[in-house]
Residue frames as a rotation matrix with the C-alpha (Angstrom) as fourth column:
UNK 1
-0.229 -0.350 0.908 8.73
-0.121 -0.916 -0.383 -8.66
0.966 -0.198 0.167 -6.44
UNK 2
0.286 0.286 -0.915 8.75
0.901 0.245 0.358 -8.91
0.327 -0.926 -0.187 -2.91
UNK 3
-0.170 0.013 0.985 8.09
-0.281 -0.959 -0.036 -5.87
0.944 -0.283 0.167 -0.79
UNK 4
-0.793 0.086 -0.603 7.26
0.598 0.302 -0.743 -5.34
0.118 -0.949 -0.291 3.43
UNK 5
-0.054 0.982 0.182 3.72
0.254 -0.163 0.953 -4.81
0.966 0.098 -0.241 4.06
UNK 6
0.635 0.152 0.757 3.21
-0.762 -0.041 0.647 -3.66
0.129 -0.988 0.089 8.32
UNK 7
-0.037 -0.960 0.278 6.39
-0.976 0.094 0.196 -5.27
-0.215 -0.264 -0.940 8.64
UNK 8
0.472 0.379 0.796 5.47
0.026 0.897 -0.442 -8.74
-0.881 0.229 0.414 6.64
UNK 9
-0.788 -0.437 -0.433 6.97
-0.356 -0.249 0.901 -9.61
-0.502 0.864 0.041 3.80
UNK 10
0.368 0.774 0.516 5.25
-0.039 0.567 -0.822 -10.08
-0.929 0.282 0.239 0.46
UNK 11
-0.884 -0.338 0.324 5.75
0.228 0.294 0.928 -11.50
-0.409 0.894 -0.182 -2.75
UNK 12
0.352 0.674 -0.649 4.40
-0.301 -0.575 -0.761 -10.13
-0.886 0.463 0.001 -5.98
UNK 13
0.633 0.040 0.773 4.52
0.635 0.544 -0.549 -11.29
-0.442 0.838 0.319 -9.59
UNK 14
-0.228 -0.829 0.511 5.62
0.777 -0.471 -0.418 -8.09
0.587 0.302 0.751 -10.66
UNK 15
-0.909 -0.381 -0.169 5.88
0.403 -0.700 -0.590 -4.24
0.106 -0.605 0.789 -9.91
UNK 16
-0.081 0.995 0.066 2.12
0.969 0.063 0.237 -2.59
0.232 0.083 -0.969 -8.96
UNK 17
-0.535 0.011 0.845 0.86
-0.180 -0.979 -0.101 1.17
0.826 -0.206 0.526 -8.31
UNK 18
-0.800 -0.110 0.591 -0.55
-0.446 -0.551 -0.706 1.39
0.403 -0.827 0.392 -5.12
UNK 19
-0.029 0.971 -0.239 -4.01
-0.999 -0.023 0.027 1.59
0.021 0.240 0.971 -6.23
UNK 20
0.308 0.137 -0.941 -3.34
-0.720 0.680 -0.137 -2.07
0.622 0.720 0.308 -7.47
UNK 21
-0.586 -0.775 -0.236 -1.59
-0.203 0.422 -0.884 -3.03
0.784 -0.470 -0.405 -4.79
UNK 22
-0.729 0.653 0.205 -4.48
-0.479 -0.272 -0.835 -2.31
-0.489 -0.707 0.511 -2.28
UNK 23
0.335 0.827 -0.452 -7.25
-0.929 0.371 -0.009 -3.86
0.161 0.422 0.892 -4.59
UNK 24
-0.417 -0.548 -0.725 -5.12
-0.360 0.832 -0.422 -7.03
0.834 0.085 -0.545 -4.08
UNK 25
-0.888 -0.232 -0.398 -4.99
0.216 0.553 -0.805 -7.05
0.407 -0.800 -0.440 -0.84
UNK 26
0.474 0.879 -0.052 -9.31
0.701 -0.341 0.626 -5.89
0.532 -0.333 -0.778 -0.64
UNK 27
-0.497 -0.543 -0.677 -8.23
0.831 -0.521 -0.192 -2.69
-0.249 -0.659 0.710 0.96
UNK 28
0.331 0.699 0.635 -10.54
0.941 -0.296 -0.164 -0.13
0.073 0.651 -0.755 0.47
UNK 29
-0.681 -0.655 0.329 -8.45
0.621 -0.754 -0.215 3.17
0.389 0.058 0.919 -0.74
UNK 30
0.286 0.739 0.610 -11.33
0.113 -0.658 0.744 5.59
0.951 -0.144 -0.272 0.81
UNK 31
0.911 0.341 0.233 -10.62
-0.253 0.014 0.967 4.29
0.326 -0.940 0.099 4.24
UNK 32
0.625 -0.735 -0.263 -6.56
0.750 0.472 0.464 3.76
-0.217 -0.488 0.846 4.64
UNK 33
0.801 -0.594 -0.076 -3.62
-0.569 -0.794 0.215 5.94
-0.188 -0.129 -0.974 4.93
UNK 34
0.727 -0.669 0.155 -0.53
0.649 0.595 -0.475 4.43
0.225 0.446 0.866 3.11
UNK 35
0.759 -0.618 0.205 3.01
-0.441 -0.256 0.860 5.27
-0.479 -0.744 -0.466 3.94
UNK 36
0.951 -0.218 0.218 5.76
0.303 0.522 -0.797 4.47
0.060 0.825 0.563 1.34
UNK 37
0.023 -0.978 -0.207 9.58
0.784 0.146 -0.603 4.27
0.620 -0.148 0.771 2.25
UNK 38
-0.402 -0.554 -0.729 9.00
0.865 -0.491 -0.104 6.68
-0.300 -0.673 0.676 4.97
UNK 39
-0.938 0.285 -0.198 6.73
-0.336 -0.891 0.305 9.22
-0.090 0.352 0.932 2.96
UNK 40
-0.352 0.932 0.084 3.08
0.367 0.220 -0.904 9.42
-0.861 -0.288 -0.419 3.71
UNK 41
-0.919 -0.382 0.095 1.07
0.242 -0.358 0.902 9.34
-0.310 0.852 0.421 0.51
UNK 42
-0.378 0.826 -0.418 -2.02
-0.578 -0.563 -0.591 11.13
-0.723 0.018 0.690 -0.59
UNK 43
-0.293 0.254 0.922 -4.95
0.124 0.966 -0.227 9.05
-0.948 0.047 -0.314 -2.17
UNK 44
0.896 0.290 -0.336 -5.07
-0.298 -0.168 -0.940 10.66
-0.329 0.942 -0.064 -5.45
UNK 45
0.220 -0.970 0.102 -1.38
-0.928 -0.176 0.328 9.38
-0.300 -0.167 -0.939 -5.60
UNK 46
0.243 0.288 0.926 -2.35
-0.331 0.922 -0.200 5.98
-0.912 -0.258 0.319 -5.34
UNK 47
0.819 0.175 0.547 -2.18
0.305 0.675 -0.672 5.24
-0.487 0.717 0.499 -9.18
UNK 48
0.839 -0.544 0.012 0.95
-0.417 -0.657 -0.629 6.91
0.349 0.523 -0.778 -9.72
UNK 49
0.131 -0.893 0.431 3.27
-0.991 -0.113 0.067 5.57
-0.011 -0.436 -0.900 -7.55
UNK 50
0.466 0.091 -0.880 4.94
-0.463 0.873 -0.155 2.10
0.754 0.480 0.448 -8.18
UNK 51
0.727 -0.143 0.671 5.69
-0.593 0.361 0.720 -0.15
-0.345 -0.922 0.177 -5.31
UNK 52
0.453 -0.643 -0.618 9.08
-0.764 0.078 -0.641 -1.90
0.460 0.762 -0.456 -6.38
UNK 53
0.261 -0.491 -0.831 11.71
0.742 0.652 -0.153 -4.60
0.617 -0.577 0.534 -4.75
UNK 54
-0.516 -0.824 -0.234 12.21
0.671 -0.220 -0.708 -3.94
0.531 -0.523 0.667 -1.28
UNK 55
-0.401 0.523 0.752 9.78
-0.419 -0.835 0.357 -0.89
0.815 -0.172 0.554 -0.41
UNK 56
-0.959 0.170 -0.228 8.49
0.274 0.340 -0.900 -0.63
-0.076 -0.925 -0.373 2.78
UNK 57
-0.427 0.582 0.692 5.08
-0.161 -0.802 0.575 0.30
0.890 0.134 0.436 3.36
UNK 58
-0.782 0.603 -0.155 2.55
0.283 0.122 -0.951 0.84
-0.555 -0.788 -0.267 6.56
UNK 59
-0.745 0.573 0.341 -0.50
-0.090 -0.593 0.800 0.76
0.661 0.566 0.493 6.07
UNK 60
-0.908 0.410 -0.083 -3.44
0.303 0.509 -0.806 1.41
-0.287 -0.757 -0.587 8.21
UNK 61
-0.349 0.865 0.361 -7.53
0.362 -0.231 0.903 1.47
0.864 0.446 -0.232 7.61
UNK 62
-0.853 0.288 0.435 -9.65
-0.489 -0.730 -0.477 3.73
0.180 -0.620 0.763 9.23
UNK 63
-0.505 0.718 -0.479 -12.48
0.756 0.635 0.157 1.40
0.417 -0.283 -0.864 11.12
UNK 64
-0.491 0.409 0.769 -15.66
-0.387 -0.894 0.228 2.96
0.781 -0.186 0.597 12.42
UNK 65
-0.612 0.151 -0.777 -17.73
0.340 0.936 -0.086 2.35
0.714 -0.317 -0.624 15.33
UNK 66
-0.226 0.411 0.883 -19.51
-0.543 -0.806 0.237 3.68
0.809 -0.426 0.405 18.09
């Protein structure tokens, strides 16, 4: 399955929920804000929605500092 990650492509064995999709890529789901064809999704979402051929997604992680 190959999908576009912050405009990147990737390749996947198969289809993944979010959740899964992020644990791949070490992404901690506490600290990012996902986007999915154009529809910002809420992190209790995360295991519900399947990422398929094609999908876009953005994703960005909220860094701290000071």
């Amino acid at each position: 399955m190959k999908c576009i990650i912050n405009g990147d492509e990737f390749n996947f064995d198969e289809a993944l929920t979010l959740s899964d999709l992020l644990q791949s890529l070490e992404l901690d789901q506490e600290r990012i804000i996902v986007e999915w064809n154009d529809t910002l999704v809420k992190n209790d979402q995360f295991n519900e929605i399947v990422v398929r051929e094609s999908d876009r997604l953005e994703l960005l992680e909220f860094v701290g500092g000071g």
